[in-house]
N, C-alpha and C positions, 0 to 999 in steps of 0.2 A: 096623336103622336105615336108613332111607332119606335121600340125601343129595337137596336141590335147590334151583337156584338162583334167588332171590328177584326181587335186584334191582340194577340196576348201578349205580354212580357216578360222577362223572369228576371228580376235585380240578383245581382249579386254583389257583396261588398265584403271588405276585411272587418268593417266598426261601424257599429250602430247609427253614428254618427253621421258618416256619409251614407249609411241608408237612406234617415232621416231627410235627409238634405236634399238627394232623388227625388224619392216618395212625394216630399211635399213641392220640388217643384213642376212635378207633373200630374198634378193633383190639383194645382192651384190654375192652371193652365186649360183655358176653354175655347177649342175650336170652332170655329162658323165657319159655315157656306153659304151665304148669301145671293151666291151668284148661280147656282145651280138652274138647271134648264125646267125641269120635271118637280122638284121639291127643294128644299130648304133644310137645311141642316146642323145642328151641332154637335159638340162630344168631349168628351175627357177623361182622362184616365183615371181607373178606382181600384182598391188594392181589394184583393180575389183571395181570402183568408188569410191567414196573421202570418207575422214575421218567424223564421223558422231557422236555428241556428244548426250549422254543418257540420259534426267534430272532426270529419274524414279531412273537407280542405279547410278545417278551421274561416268559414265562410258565413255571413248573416243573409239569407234566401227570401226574397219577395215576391210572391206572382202578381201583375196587374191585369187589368182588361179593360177596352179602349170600349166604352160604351159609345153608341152613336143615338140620337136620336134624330128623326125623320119625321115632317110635316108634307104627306104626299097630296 
């Protein structure tokens, strides 16, 4: 299985709260490719170090990255 990374993302929110709420539902959430020509595929999003508060735009910051794995 080959591991590789997709795609990044940066959350941004006003409260925890709807961090939270993001985070976990794209986190809980698992792509397939089933149908692919050459290999097989799935993936899902993982959070890429910890939540990090903004005091500038008073903002709660999350980076994620869209792991894929590949069965060639």
């Amino acid at each position: 299985m080959i591991r590789v990374h997709r795609k990044y993302k940066v959350l941004k929110h006003k409260t925890t709260k709807e961090m939270v709420e993001e985070v976990n539902r794209l986190i809980q959430h698992e792509y397939k490719d089933k149908e692919g020509f050459l290999f097989q595929s799935s993936g899902r999003w993982q959070c890429l170090g910890g939540l990090v508060y903004c005091e500038k735009d008073s903002i709660w910051v999350q980076s994620m990255v869209f792991i894929q794995e590949e069965n060639a």
